[in-house]
N, CA, C and O of each residue as an XYZ file, in Angstrom:
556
protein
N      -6.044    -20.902      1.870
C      -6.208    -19.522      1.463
C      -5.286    -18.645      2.309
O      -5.134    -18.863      3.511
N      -4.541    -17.438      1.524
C      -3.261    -16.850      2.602
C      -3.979    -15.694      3.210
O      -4.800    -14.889      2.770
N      -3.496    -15.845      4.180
C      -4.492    -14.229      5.815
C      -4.511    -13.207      4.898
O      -3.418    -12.918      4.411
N      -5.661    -12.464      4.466
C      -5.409    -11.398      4.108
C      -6.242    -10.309      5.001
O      -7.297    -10.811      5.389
N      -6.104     -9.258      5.340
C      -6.365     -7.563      6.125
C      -6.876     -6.831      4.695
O      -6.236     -6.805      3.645
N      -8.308     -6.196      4.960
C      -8.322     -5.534      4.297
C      -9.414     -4.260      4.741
O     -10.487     -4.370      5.336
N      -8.926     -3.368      4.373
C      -9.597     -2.076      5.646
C      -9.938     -0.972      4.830
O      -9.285     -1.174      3.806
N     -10.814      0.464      4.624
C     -11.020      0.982      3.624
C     -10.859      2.349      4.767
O     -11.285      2.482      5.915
N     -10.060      3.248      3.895
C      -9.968      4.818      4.081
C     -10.644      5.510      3.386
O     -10.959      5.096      2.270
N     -11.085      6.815      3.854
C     -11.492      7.844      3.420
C     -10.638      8.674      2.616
O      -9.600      9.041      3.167
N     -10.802      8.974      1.677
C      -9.894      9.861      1.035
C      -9.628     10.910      1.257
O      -9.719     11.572      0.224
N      -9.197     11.735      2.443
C      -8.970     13.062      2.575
C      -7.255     12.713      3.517
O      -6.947     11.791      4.272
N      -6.748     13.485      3.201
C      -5.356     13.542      4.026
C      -5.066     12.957      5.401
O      -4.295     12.019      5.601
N      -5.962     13.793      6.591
C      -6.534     13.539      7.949
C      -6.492     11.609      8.332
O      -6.093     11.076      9.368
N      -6.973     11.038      7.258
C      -6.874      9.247      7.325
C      -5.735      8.410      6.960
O      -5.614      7.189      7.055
N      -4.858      9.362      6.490
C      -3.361      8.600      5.912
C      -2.800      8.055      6.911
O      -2.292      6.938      6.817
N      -2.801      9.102      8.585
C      -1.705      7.987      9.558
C      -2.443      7.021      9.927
O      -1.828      6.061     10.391
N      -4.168      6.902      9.854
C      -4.807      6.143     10.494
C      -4.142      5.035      9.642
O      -3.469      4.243     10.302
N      -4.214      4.748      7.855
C      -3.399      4.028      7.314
C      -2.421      3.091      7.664
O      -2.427      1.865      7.554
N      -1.469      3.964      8.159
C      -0.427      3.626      8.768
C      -0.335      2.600      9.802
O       0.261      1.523      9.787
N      -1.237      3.302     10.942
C      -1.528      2.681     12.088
C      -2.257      0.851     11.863
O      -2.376     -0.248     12.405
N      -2.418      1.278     11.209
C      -3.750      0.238     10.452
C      -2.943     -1.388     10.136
O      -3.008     -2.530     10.592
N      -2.020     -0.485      8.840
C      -0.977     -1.543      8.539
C       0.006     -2.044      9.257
O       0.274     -3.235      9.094
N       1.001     -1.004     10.512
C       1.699     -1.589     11.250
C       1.212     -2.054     12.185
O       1.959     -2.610     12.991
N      -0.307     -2.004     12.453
C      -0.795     -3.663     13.208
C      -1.257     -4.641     12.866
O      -1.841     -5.187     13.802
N      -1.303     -5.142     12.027
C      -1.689     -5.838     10.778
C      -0.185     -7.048     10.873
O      -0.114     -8.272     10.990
N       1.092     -5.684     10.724
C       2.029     -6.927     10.321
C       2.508     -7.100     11.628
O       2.859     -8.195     12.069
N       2.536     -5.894     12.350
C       2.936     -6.778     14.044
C       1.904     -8.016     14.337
O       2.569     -9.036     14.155
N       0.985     -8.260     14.594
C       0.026     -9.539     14.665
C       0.145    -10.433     13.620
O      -0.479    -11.489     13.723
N       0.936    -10.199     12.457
C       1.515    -11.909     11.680
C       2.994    -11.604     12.044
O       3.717    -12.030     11.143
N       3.513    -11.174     12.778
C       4.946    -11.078     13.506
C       6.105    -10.241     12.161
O       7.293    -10.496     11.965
N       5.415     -9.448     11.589
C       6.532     -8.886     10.721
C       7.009     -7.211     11.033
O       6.453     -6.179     10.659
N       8.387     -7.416     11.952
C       8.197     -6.028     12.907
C      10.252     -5.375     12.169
O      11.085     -5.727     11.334
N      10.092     -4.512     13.021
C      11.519     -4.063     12.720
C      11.152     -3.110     11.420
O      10.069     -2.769     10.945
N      12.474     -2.837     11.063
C      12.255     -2.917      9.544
C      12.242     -2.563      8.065
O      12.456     -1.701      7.213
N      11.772     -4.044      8.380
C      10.694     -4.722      6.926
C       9.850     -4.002      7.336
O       9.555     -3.031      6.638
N       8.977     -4.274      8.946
C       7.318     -3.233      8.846
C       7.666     -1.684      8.747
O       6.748     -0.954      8.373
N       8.608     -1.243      8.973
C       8.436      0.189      8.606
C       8.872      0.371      6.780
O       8.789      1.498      6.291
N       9.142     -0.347      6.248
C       9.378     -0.360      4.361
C       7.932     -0.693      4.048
O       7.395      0.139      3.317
N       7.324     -1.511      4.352
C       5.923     -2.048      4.055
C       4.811     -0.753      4.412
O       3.870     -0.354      3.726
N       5.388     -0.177      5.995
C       4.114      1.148      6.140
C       4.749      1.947      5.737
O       4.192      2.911      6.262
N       5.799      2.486      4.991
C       6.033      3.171      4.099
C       5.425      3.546      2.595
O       5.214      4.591      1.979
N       5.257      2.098      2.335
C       5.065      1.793      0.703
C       3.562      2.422      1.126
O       3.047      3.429      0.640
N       3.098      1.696      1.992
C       1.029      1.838      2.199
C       1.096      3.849      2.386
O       0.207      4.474      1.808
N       1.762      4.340      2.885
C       1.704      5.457      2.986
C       1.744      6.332      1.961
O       1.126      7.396      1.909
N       2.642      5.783      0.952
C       2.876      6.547     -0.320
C       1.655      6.003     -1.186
O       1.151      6.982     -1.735
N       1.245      5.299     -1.393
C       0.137      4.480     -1.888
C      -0.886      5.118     -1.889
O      -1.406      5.728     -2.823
N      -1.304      4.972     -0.556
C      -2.753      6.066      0.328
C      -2.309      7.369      0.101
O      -3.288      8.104      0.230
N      -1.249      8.056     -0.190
C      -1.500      9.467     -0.057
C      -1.224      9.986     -1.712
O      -1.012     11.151     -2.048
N      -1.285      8.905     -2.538
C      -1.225      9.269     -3.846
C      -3.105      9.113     -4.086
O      -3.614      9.828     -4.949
N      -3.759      8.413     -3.490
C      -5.139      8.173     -3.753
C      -5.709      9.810     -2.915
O      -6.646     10.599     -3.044
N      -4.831      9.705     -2.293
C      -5.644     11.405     -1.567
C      -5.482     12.562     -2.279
O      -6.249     13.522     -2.202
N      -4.168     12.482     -3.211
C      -3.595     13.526     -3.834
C      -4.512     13.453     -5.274
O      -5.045     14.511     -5.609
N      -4.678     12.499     -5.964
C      -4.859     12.271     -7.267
C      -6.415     11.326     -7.614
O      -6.801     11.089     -8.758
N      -6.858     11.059     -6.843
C      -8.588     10.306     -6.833
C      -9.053     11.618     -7.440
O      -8.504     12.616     -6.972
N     -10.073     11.836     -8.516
C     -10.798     12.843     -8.662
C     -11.965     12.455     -8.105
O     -12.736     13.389     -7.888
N     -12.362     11.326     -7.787
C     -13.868     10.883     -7.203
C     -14.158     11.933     -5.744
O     -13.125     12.055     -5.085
N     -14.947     12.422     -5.364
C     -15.565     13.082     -4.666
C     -16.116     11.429     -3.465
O     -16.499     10.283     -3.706
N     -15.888     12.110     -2.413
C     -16.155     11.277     -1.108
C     -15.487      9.835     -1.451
O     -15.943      8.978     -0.694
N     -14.480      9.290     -2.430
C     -14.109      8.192     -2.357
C     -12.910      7.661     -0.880
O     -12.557      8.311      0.104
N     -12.595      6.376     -1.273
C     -12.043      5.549     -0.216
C     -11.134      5.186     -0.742
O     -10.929      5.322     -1.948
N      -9.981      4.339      0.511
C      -8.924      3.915     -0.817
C      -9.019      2.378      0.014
O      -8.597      2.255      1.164
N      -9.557      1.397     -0.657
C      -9.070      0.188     -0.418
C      -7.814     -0.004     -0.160
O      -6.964      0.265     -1.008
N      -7.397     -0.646      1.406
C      -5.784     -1.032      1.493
C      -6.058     -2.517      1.570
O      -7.026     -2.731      2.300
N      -5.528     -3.608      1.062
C      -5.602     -5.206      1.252
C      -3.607     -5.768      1.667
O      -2.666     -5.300      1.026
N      -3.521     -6.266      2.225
C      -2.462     -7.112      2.985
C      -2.596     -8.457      2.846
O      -3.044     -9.205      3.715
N      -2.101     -8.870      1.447
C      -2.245    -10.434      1.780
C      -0.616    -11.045      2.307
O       0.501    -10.533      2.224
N      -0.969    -12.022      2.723
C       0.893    -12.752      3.242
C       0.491    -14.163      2.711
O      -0.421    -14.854      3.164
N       1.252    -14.450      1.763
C       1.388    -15.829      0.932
C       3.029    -16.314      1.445
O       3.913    -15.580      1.002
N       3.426    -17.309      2.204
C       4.762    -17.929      2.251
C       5.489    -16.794      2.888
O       5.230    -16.256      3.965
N       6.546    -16.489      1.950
C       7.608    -15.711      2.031
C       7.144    -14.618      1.257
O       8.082    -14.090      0.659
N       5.731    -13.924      0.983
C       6.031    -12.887      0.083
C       4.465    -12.048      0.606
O       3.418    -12.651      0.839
N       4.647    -10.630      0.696
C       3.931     -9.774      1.283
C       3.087     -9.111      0.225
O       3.812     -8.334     -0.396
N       1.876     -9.097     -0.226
C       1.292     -8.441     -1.634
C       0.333     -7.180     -0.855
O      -0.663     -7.580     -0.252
N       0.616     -5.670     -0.857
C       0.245     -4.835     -0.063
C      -0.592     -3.991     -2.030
O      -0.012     -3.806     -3.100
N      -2.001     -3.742     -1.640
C      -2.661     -3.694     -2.305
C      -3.561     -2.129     -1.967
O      -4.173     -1.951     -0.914
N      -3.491     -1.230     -2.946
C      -4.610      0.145     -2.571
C      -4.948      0.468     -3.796
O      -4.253      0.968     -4.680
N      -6.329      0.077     -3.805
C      -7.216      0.530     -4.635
C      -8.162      1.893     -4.718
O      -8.281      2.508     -3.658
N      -9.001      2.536     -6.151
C      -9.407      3.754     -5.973
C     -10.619      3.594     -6.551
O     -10.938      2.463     -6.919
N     -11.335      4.480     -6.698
C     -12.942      4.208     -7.542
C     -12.299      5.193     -9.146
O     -13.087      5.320    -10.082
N     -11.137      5.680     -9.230
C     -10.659      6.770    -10.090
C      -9.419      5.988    -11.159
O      -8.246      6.266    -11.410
N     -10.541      4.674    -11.701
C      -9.745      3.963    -12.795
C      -9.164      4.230    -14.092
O      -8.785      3.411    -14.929
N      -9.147      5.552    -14.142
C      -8.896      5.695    -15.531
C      -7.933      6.884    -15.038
O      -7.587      7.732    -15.861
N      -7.569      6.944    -13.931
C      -6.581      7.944    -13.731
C      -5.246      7.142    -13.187
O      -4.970      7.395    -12.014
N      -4.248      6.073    -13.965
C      -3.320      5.430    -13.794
C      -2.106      6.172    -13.490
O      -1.864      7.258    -14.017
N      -1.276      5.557    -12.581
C      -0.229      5.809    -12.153
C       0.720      6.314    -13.000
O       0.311      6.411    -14.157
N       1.870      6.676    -12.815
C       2.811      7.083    -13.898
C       4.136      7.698    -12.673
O       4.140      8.439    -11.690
N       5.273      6.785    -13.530
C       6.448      7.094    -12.326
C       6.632      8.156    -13.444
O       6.478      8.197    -14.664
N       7.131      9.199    -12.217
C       7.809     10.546    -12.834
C       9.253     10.610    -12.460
O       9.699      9.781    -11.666
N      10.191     11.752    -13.096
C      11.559     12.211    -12.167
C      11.265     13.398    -12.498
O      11.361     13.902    -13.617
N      10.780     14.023    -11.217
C      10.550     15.610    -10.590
C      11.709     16.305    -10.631
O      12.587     15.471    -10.412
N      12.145     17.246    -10.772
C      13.088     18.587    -10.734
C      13.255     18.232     -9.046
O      12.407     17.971     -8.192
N      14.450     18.327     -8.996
C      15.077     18.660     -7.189
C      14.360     19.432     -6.308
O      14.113     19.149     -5.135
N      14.007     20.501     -6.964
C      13.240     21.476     -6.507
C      12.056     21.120     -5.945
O      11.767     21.531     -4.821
N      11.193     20.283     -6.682
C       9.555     20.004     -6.542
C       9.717     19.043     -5.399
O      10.334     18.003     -5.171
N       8.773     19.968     -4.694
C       7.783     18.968     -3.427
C       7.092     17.431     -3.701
O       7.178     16.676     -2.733
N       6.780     17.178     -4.262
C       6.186     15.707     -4.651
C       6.775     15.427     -5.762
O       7.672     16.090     -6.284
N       6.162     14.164     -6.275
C       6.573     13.467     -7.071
C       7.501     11.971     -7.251
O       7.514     11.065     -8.084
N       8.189     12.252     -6.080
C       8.751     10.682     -5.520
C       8.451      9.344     -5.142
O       9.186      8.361     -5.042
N       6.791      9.545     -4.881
C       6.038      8.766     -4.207
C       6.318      6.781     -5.152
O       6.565      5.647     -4.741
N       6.147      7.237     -6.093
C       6.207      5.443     -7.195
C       7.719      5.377     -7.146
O       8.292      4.330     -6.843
N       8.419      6.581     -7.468
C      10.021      5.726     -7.439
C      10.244      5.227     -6.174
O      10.804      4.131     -6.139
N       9.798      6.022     -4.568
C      10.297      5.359     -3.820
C       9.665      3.972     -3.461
O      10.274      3.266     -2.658
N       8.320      3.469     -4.076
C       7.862      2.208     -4.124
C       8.679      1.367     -5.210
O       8.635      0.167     -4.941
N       9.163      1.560     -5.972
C       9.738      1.319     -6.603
C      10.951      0.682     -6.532
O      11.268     -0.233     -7.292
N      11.863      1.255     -5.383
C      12.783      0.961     -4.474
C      12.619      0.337     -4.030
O      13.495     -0.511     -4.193
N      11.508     -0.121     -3.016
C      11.756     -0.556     -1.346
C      10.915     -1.646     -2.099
O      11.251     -2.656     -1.481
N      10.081     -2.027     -2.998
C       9.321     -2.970     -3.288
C      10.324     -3.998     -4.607
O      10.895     -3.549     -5.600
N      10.247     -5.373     -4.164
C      10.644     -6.469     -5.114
C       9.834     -6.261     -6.374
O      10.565     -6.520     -7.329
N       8.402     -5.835     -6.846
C       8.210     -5.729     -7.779
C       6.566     -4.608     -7.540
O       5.919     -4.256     -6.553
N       6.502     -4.480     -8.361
C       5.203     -2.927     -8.245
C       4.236     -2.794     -9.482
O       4.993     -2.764    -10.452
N       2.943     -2.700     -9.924
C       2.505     -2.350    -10.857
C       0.683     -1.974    -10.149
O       0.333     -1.805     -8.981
N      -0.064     -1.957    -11.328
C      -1.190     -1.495    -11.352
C      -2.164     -2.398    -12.267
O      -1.766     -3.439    -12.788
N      -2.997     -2.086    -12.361
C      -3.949     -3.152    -13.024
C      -5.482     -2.395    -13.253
O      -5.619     -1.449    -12.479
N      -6.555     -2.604    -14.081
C      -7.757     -1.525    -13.967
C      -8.614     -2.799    -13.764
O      -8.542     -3.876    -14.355
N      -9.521     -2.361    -12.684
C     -10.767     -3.665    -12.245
C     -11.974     -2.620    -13.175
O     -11.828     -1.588    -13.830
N     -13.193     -3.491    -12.839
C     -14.193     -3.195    -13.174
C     -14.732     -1.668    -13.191
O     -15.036     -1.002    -14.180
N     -14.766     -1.295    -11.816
C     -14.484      0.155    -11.045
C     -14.098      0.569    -10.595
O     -14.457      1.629    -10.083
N     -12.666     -0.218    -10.419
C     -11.394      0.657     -9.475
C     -10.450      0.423    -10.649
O     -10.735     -0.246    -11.642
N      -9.285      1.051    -10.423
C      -7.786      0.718    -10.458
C      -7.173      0.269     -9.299
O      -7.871      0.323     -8.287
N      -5.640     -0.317     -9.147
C      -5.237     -0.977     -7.879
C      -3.974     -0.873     -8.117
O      -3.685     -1.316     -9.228
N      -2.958     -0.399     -7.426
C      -1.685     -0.513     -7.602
C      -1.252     -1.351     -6.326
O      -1.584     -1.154     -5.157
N      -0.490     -2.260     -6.807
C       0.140     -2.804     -5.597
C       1.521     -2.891     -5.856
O       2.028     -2.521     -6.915
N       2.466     -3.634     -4.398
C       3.501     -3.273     -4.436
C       3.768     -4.648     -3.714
O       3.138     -4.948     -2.700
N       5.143     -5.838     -4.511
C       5.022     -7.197     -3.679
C       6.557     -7.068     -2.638
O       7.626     -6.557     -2.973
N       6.266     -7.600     -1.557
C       7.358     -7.462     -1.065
C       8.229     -9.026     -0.379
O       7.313     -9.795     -0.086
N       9.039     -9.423     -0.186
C       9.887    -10.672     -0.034
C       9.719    -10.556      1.527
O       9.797     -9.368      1.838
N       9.523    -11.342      2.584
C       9.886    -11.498      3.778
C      11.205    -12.262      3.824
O      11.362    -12.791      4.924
N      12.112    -12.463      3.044
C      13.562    -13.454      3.283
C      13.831    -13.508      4.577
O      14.124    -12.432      5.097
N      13.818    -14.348      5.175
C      14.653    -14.008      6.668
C      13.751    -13.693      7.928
O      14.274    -13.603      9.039
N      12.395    -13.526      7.746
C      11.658    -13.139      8.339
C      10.450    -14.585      8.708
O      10.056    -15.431      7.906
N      10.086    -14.443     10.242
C       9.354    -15.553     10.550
C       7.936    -15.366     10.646
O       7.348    -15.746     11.659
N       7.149    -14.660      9.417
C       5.622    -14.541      9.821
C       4.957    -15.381      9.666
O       5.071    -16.219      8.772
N       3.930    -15.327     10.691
C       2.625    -16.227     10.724
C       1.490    -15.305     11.204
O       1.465    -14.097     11.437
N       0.899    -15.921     11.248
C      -0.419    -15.343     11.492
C      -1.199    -16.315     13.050
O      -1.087    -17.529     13.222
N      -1.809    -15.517     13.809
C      -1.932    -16.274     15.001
C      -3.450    -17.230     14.767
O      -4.283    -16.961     13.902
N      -3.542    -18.230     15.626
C      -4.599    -19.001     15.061
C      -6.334    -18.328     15.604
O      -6.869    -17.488     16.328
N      -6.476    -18.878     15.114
C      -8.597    -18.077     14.418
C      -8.284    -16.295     14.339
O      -8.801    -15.386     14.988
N      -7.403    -16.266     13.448
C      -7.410    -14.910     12.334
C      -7.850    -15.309     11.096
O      -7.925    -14.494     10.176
């Protein structure tokens, strides 16, 4: 079975760097640093702060999951606000947001969404090529 991290935020703004923090120790302790870990706590950042921006659920969380299979990184944030699906936009120059899926879009080998039972989940897969992670033993 591949190591997976999986940690739950609060949905209000205030928990996004905790996010952050969250995930870039996560991949420093399976040794994935430089970076790759700052593209990966990138992606989780845009992820988590689209669930803060756009969850209509009242007091929800945003599931973050980190699995590491081989060579390939599957970074996972889920919402209780399933019927409110993603949608890449191209914003006017002008506008403050809106970048958030193209730039996952970018930095991620492949990206989509999916509707569970009572969440939705967008994840974002990423390639370690070149990179030596493991995970340390009794994790």
């Amino acid at each position: 079975m591949p190591p997976t991290e999986t940690f739950l935020i609060p949905k209000h703004r205030r928990h996004v760097a905790g996010a952050r923090q969250r995930v870039r120790k996560v991949l420093a302790d399976w040794g994935v640093t430089g970076e790759l870990a700052e593209g990966v706590t990138l992606l989780a950042n845009e992820l988590v702060t689209n669930v803060v921006t756009h969850c209509r659920i009242s007091y929800a969380q945003a599931k973050v999951t980190l699995t590491l299979h081989g060579t390939e990184l599957l970074l996972e944030v889920s919402d209780p606000d399933r019927d409110r699906l993603p949608r890449l936009r191209e914003p006017h120059p002008d506008q403050e947001g809106g970048r958030g899926l193209a730039l996952v879009a970018a930095l991620a080998e492949d990206w989509g969404w999916r509707q569970d039972p009572y969440t939705k989940c967008v994840w974002a897969r990423i390639t370690l090529a070149g990179t030596e992670a493991h995970v340390p033993a009794g994790s």
